[in-house]
N, C-alpha and C positions, 0 to 999 in steps of 0.2 A: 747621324743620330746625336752627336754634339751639338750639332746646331739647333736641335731639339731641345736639349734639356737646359743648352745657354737661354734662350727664347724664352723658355719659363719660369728659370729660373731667377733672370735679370732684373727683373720691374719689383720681386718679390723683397731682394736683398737689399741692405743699405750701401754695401761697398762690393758693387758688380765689379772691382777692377780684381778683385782676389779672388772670383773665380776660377777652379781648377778643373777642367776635368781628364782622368787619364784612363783608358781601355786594355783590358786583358780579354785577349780571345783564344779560347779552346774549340775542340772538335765539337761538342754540344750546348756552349754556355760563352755570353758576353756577360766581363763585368765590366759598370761605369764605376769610377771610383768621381766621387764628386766631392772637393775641398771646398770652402767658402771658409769667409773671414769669423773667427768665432763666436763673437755678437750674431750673427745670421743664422747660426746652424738650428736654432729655436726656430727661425723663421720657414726653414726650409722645410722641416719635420710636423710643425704644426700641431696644433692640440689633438692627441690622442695621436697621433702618425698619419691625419687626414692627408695633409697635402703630402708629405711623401708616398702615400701609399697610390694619391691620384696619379701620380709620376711615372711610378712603377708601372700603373695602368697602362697609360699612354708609350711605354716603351714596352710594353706586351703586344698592343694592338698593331704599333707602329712596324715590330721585328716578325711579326708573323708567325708561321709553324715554322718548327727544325733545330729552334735554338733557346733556350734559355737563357731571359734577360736578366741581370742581375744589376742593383744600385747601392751603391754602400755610399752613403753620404757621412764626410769628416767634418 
């Protein structure tokens, strides 16, 4: 699922090499924790929280039933 959200998130940012991202898993819930360079975090989030919320999307679809996907973008 990393390799998911690097994929999307790469082409978006201007300084792909400060990509971070780190996982916490529980009995019912994944969190991504996702860092980027702080020039980018506007980029990631998007007007109104469009593109993060597309994100979100796509790691609901992708983790299926049982778990709770969670994305905290820094």
């Amino acid at each position: 699922m990393e390799a998911l959200i690097e994929t999307i998130v790469k082409p978006i940012v201007d300084h792909p090499g400060s990509i971070r991202i780190s996982v916490s898993e529980s009995d019912n819930s994944i969190t991504y924790r996702l860092a980027v360079h702080p020039d980018d975090t506007g980029k990631i989030i998007g007007k109104h929280g469009r593109i993060a919320k597309a994100i979100r999307v796509l790691l609901h679809a992708k983790a299926g039933e049982g778990k709770t996907v969670y994305l905290d973008i820094k």
